[in-house]
C-alpha positions in Angstrom: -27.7 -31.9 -50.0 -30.5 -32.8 -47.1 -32.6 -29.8 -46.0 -31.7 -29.3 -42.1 -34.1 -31.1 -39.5 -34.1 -28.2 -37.6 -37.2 -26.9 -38.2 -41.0 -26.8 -37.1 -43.7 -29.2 -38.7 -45.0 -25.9 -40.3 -41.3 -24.8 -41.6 -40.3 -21.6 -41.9 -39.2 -20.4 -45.0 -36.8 -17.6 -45.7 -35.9 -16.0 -49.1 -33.6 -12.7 -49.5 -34.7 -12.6 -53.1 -38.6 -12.4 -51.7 -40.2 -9.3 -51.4 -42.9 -10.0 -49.6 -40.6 -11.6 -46.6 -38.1 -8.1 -47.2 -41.2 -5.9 -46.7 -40.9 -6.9 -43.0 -38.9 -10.0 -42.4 -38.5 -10.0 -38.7 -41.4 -12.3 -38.0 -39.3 -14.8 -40.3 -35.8 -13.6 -38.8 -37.8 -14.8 -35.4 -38.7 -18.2 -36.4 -35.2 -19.2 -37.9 -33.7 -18.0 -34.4 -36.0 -19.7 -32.2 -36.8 -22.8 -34.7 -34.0 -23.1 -37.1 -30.8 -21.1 -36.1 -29.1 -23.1 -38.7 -31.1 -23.2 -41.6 -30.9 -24.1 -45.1 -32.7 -23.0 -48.1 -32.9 -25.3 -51.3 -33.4 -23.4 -53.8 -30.4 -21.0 -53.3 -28.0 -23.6 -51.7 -27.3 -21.8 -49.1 -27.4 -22.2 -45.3 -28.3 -19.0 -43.2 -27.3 -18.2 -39.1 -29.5 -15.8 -37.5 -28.9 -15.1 -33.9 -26.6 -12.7 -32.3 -23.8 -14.7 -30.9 -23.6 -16.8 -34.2 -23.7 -14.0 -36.7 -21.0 -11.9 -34.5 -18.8 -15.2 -34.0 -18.5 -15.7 -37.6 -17.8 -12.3 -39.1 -14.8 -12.2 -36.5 -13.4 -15.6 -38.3 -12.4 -14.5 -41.5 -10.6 -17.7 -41.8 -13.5 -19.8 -42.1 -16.1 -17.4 -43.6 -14.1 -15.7 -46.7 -15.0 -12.5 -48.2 -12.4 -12.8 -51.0 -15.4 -14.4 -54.0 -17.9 -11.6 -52.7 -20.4 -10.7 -49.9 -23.1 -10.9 -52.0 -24.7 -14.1 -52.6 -25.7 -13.9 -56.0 -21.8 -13.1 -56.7 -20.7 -15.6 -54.8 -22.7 -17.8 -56.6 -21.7 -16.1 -59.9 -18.3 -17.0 -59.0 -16.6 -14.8 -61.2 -13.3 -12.8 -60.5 -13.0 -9.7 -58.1 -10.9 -7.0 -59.3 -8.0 -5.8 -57.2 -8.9 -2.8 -54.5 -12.8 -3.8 -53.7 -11.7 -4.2 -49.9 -15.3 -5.7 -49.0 -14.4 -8.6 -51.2 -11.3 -9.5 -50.2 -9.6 -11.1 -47.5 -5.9 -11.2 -46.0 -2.9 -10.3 -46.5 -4.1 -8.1 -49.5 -7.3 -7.1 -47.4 -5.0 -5.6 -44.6 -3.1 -4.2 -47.1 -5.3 -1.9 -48.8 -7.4 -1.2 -45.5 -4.4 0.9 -44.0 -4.4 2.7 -47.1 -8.1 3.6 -47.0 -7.7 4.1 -43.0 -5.1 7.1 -43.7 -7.9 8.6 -45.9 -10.7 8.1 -42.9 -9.3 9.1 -39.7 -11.4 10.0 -36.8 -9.8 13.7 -37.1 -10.5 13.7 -40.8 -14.3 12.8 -40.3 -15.1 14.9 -37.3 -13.8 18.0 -39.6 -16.7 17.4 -42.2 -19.1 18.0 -39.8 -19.5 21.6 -40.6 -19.9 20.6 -44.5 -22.2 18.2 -44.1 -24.8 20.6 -42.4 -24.0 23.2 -45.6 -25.3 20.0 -47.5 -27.9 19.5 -45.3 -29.1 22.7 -45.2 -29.4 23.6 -48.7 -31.3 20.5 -49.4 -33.6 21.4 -46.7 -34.1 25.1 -46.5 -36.0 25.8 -49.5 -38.8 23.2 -48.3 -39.3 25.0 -45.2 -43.4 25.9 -45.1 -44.0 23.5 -48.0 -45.9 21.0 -45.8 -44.1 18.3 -46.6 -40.7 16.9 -48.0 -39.1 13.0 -49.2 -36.4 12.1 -46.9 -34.6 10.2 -49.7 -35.5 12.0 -52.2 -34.6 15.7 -51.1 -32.2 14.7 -48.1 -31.1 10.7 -48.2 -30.0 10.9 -51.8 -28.3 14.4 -52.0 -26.3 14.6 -49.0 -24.4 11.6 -48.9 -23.5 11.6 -52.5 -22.8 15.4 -52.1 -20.3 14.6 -49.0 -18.3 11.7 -50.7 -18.1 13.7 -53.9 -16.5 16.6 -52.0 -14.2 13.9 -50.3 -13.3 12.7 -54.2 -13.1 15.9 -55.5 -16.2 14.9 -58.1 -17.8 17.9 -59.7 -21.2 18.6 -57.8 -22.9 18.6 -61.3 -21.8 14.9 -61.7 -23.2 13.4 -58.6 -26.1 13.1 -59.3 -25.6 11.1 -62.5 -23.1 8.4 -60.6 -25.6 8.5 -57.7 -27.8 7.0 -59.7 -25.8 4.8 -61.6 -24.7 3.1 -58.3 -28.6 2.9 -57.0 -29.2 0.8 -60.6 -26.4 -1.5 -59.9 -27.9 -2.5 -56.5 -31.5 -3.5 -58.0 -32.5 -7.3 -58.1 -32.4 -8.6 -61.4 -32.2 -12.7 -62.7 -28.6 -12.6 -63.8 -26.5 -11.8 -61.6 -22.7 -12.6 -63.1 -24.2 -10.0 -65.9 -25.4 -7.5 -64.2 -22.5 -7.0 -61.9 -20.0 -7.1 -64.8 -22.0 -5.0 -66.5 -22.3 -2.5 -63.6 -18.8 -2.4 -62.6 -17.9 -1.5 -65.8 -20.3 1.1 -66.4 -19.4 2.4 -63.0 -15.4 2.3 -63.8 -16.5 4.7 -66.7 -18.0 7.4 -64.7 -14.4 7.7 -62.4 -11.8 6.5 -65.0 -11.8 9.9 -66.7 -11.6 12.0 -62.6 -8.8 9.6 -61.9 -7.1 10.7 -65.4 -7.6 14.4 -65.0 -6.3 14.4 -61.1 -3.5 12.6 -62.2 -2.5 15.7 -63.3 -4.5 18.4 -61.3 -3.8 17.2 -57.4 -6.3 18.5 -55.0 -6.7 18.3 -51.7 -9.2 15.2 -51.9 -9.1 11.6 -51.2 -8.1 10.4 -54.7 -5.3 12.3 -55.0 -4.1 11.2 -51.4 -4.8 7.3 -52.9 -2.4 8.6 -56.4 0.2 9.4 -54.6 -0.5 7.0 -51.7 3.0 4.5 -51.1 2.6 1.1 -50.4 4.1 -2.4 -49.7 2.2 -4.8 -51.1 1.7 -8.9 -50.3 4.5 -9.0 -52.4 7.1 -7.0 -50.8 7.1 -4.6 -53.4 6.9 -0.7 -52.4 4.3 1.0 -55.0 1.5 2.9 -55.8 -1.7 1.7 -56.8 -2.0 0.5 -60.3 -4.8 2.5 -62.4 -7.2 -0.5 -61.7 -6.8 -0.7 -58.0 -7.2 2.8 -57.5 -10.8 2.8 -59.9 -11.9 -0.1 -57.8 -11.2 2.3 -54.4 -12.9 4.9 -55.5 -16.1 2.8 -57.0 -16.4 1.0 -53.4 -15.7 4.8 -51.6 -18.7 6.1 -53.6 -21.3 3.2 -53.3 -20.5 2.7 -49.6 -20.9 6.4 -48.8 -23.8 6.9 -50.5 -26.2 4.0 -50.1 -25.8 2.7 -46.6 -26.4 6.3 -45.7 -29.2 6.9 -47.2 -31.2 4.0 -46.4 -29.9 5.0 -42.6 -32.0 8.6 -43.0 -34.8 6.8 -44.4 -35.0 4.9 -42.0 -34.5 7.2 -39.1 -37.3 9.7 -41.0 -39.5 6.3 -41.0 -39.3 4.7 -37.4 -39.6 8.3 -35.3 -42.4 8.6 -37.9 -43.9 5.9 -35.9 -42.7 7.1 -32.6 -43.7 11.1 -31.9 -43.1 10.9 -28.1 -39.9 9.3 -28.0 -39.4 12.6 -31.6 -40.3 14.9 -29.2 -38.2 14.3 -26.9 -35.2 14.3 -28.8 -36.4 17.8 -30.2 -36.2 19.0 -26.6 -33.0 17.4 -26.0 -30.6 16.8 -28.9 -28.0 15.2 -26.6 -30.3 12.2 -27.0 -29.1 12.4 -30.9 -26.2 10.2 -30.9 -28.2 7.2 -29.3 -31.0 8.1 -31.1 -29.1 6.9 -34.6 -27.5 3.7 -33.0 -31.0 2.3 -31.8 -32.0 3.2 -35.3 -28.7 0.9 -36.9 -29.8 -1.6 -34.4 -33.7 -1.2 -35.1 -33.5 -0.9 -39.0 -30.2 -2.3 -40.2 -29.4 -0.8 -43.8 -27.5 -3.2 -44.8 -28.8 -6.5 -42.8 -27.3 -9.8 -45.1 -24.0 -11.0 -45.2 -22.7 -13.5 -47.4 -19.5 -16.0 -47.0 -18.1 -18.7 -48.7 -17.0 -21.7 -46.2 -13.2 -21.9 -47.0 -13.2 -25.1 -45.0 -15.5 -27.7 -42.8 -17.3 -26.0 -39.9 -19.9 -27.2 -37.6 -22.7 -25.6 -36.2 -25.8 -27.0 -34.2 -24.8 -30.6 -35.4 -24.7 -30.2 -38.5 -21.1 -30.1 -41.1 -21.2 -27.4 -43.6 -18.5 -28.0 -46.1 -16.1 -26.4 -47.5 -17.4 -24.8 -50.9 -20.7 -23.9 -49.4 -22.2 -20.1 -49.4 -23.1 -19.0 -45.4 -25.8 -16.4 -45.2 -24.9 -14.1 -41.8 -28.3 -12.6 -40.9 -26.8 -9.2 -39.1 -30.4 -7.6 -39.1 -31.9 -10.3 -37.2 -28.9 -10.6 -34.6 -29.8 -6.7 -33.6 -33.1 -8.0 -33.2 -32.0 -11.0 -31.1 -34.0 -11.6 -27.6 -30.8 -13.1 -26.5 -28.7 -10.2 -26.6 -31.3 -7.0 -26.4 -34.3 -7.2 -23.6 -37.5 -6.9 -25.7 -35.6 -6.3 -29.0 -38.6 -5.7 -31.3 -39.4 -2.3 -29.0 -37.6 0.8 -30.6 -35.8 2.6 -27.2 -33.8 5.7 -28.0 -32.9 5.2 -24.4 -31.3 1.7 -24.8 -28.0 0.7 -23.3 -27.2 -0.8 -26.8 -24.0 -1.8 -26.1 -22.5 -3.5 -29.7 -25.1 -3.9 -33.0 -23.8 -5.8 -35.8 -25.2 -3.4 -38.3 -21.4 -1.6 -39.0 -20.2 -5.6 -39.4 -17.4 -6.9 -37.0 -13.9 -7.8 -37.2 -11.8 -7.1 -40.2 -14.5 -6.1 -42.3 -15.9 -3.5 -39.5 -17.3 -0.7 -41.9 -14.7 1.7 -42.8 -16.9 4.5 -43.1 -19.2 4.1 -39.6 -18.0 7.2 -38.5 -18.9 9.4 -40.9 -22.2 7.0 -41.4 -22.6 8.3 -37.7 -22.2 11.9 -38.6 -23.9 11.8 -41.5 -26.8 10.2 -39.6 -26.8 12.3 -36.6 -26.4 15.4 -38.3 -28.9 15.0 -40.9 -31.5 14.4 -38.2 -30.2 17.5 -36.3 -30.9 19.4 -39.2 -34.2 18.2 -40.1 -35.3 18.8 -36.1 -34.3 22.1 -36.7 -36.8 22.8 -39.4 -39.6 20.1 -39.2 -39.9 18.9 -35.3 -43.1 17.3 -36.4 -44.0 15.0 -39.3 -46.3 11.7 -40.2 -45.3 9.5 -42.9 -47.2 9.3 -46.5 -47.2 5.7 -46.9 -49.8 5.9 -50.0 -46.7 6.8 -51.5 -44.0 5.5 -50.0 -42.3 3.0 -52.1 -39.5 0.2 -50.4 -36.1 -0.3 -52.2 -35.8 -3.8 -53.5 -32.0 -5.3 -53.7 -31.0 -8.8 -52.0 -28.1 -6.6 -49.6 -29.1 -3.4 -48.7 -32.6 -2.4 -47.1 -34.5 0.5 -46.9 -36.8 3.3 -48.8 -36.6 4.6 -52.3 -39.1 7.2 -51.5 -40.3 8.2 -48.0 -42.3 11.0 -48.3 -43.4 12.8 -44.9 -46.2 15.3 -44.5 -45.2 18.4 -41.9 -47.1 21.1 -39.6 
């Protein structure tokens, strides 16, 4: 396949795989918007849309742009099969299907009444640190509270948490083989819930995997059911990664960019109405999770240029919230921004299931912290950045505080 004329003399290369260009990869995000907004890189096969209108335009046609081999491109590329239940990578009827089940589990009534246990979650990660000086926003906030709140959601013993927290971190890291390492993860990952799915089975709680046990359905077949063992594993794997890590590189982030910005810090301190906006700006700012992968179910054109079917599409959300096109000097972070829509949730049938409590969690949490450390500069001697091909954000931020 030709590389794409649309490009500079001096091309502009971009890489997900390349840490260098994740350390900071607007500068390149810029250069494919204003010098290749189609672009296509060689050595992964695949072709990559970066500004606003385009990225939004194709998560809302599903049709064309298929989630149902992964979102992910090195599991796209590994082609293998997706299990049943993994909503992310599927696509209609069966996508609709299991998203009303998951939406009964995650209504706006259900996830404003967390609230008060998510501050008990925050505050017992963050009280005993009080006078200390200093404290890691993953570390001691970003990586217990999230896990903490979607275990409680589960009904997961808070002394396995941890453990499976982990676990899904691992399964996220970059590594050469890719069809491998996800098998290899998703079974490992299956173990840790098989034996919680078993044992509520026959102790029903008043958590989210015994709603999904006893949860009736009609699936793409007509067929009234429940969700076979498989299905239901496959929920709750997806409920616990996506609760946890999105969320957590969301407070990193947040601990990391009003790091940078005391004024606009302080005046949130004075006024917490200014919260809410506070953590969309971030989403828009920092997107946790900013790469989207598709595989073209059919012939598309963009720019000029036919992209067949069979082809992976690389939808760059994190540079479309960064888009001059659609935010008035984008690369300035403005907690008082009329934002409008970022694409850092998604769009269209794949809109993240859990924004709203990502929201809480995320507005909360920096309640909480404001509460106890108004003031704080980041330790970037040892600071270390996450490295996967999907998500982005910090493995450790550590802050030093007055």
């Amino acid at each position: 396949m030709p590389k794409l004329t649309l490009v500079s003399d001096n091309e502009v290369y971009y890489d997900p795989y390349d840490f260098e260009i994740d350390a900071d990869p607007y500068p390149v995000w810029k250069r494919l918007r204003d010098e290749a907004p189609l672009y296509y890189n060689e050595k992964y096969d695949f072709f990559a849309l970066s500004r606003y209108e385009d990225v939004d335009r194709c998560l809302l046609d599903w049709d064309t742009f298929r989630s149902g081999r992964g979102s992910i491109l090195e599991l796209i590329r590994a082609d293998m099969e997706i299990p049943s239940g993994v909503i992310l990578f599927e696509d209609p009827p069966i996508h609709h299907i299991h998203r009303s089940l998951m939406s009964r589990v995650f209504t706006p009534r259900k996830v404003a009444e967390l609230e008060p246990k998510v501050r008990e979650f925050c505050r017992s990660s963050l009280d005993p640190l009080v006078g200390s000086g200093h404290f890691d926003f993953i570390a001691d906030l970003g990586a217990q509270m999230p896990m903490r709140t979607i275990g409680y959601l589960l009904g997961i013993p808070e002394e396995d948490q941890e453990s499976i927290r982990d676990q899904l971190d691992e399964g996220l890291r970059l590594e050469e083989d890719a069809q491998s390492r996800v098998a290899q993860e998703m079974a490992a990952q299956g173990q840790l819930f098989a034996e919680y799915i078993d044992w509520r089975a026959t102790h029903p709680s008043d958590d989210l995997m015994t709603q999904l046990l006893n949860a009736e359905f009609e699936d793409e077949t007509g067929t009234r059911r429940k969700l076979a063992r498989d299905e239901l594993l496959n929920f709750v794997i997806l409920l616990a990664g996506a609760g946890n890590e999105t969320t957590t590189r969301l407070i990193g982030w947040t601990g990391k960019v009003l790091g940078e910005h005391p004024d606009q810090r302080r005046q949130i301190v004075a006024d917490r109405s200014l919260i809410p906006n506070a953590i969309e700006e971030t989403l828009r700012y920092e997107a946790p999770s900013p790469v989207q992968a598709r595989y073209v179910a059919h012939d598309t054109e963009h720019y000029g240029q036919t992209i067949a079917e069979g082809s992976v599409m690389v939808l760059l959300n994190g540079s479309g919230n960064r888009d001059e096109r659609r935010f008035t000097d984008a690369d300035r972070f403005d907690i008082h921004r009329d934002i409008g829509r970022h694409l850092s949730f998604g769009f269209g049938i794949h809109l993240c299931l859990g924004a709203a409590l990502a929201r809480l969690e995320g507005r909360v949490a920096l309640d909480e912290v404001l509460n106890r450390f108004p003031d704080w500069q980041v330790d970037y001697e040892n600071a270390v950045q996450a490295r996967t091909s999907t998500v982005r954000g910090w493995e450790k931020l550590p802050v030093v505080t007055s």
